[in-house]
N, C-alpha and C positions, 0 to 999 in steps of 0.2 A: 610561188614564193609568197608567203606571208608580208603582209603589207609591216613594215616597220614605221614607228615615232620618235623623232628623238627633239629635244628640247635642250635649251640650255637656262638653268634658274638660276636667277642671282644679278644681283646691278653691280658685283665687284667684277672689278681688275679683268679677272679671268672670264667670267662671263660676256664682261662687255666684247670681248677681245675674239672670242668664240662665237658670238653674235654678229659681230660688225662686218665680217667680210665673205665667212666660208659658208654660203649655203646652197643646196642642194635638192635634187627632190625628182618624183617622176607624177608628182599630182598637182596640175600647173593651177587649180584654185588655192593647196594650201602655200606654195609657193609667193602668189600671190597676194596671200595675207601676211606670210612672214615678211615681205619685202615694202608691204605699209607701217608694219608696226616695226621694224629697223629706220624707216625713214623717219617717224613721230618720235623717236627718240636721239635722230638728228644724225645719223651713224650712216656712213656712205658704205653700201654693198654691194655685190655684184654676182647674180645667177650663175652660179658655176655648171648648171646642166642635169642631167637626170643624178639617180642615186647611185650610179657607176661611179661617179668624179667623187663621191665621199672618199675613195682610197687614194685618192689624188692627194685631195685636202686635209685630211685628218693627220697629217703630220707635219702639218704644218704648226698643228697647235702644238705638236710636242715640243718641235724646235722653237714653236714661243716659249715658253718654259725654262727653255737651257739659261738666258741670261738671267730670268728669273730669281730662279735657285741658286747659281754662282755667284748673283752679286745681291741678292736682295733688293732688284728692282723691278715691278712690275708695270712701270709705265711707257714701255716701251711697244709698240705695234708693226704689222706689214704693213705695204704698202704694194697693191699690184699695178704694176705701171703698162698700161695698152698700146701699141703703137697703131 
């Protein structure tokens, strides 16, 4: 399988939002440098695990979106709570 990249660009709303919680990976260096430069930008994240759990997470940003677009708010976020 072909190694994949995925990035998110942009300091908006969306960005930030796609950035701050959901990331993923099976290369525990670049992993590693994502989760310095989420913390330099002050943004609390958390290793969701190899690049399997991307199908976990990726719908999650959809369903950020929904209040989005129905009410024209985007400052709304998750929050995963750990027991």
């Amino acid at each position: 399988m072909p190694r994949q990249k995925i990035g998110i660009i942009g300091a908006g709303e969306v960005g930030q939002t796609l950035a701050s919680g959901f990331y993923c990976g099976n290369d525990a260096a670049a992993k590693a440098w994502v989760a310095t430069v989420l913390e330099q930008f002050g943004w609390e994240a958390a290793d969701m695990g190899t690049a399997v759990a991307a199908h976990a997470i990726e719908p999650l940003a959809r369903l950020w979106r929904i209040p989005g677009f129905r009410q024209d708010h985007w400052t709304h976020a998750f929050h995963v709570l750990w027991s």
